[in-house]
C-alpha positions in Angstrom: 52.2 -11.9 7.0 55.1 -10.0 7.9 57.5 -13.3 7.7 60.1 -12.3 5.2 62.3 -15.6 5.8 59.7 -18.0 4.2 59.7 -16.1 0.8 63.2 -16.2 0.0 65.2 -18.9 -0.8 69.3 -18.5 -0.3 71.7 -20.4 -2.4 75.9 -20.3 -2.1 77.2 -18.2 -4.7 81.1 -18.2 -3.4 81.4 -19.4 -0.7 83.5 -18.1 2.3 87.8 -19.4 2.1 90.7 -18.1 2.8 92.1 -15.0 1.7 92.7 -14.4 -2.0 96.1 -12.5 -2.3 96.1 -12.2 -6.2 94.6 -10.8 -9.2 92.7 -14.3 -9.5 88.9 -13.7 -10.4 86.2 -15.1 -8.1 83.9 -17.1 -10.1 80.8 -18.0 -8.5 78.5 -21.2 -8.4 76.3 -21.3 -11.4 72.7 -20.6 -9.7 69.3 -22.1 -11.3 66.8 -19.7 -10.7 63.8 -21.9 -12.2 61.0 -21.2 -10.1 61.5 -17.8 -8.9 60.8 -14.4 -10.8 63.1 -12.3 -8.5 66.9 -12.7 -8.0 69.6 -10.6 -6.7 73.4 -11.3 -5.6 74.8 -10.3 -2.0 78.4 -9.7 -2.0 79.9 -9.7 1.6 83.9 -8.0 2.0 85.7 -8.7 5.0 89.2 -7.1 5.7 90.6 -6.0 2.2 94.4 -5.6 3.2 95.7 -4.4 -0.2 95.8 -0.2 -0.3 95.4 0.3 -4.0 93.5 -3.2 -4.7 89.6 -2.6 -7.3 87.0 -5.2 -7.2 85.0 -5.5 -10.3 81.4 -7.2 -10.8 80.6 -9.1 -14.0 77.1 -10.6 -13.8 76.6 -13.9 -16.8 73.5 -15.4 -17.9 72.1 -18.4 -20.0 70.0 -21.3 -20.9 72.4 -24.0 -20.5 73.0 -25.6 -17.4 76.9 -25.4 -17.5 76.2 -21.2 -18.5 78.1 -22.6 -22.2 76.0 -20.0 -23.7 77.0 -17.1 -21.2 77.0 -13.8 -22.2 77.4 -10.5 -19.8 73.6 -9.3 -18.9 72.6 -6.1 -20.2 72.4 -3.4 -18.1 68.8 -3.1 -18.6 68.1 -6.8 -17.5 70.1 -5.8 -14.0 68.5 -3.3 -10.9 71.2 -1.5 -9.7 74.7 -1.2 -11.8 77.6 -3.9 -11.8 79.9 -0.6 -11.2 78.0 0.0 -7.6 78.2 -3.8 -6.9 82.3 -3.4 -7.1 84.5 -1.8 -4.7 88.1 -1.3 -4.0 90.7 -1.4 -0.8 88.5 1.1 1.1 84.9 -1.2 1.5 86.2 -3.2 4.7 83.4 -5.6 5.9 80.4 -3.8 3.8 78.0 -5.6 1.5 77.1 -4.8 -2.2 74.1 -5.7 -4.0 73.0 -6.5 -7.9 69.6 -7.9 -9.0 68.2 -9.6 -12.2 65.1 -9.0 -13.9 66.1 -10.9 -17.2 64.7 -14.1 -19.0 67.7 -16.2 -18.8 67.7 -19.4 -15.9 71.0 -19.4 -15.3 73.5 -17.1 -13.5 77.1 -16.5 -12.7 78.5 -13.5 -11.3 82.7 -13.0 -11.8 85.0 -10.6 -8.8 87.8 -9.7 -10.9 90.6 -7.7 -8.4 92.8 -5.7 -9.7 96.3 -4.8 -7.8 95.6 -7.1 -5.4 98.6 -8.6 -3.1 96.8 -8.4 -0.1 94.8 -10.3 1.7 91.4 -10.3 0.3 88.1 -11.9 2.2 84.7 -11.8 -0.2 82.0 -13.9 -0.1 78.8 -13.8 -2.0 75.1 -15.3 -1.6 72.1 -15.6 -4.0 69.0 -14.4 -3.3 65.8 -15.6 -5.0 62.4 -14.5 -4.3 58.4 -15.0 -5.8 58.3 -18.3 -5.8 56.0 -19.4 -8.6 54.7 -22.5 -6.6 53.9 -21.4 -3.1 
């Protein structure tokens, strides 16, 4: 079957707003991945107005429901790196991508800006794939 839109599921990870115009991270929804073996977050950027602004990537993971046990996931639990997921000032209305292949349930992922007075736009979906009950 060459249908790829019934074997993904997509859940809101942040969830598009109004500019952010400070050095204020963007936290996203904790996503349950229970059911699925594959996972991956979508970042989206739209204008990036700040010249000098950097956008870091910080993927969490845990047990608990409320991600009170978070810790950063190691690099070998991710596909792809959380330093090709960032961007800075330049990556106008481009997309990034970071995958999971680790045990934990529970995700986060954190966009920490860094001289950022501009007008920022970034939004970000989850992904999740190989459903264990189809």
């Amino acid at each position: 079957m060459r249908d790829l839109a019934t074997h993904l599921t997509v859940k809101r990870a942040i969830s598009p707003a109004a500019a952010i115009v400070d050095n204020t991270p963007l936290v996203s929804a904790i996503v349950d991945r229970s059911g699925y073996d594959k996972f991956m977050f979508a970042i989206l950027t739209g204008q990036l107005a700040d010249t000098d602004a950097t956008f870091t990537v910080q993927v969490d993971h845990g047990n608990d429901p409320a991600l009170a046990d978070a810790s950063a996931v190691p690099d070998s639990q991710l596909t792809g790196t959380e330093a090709a997921a960032g961007f800075n000032f330049s990556a106008d209305d481009q997309t990034r991508k970071i995958g999971y292949v680790g045990p934990k349930r529970y995700l986060r992922m954190t966009i920490t800006p860094a001289g950022n007075t501009g007008n920022a736009f970034i939004a970000a979906i989850a992904i999740l794939s190989a459903s264990r009950y189809e």
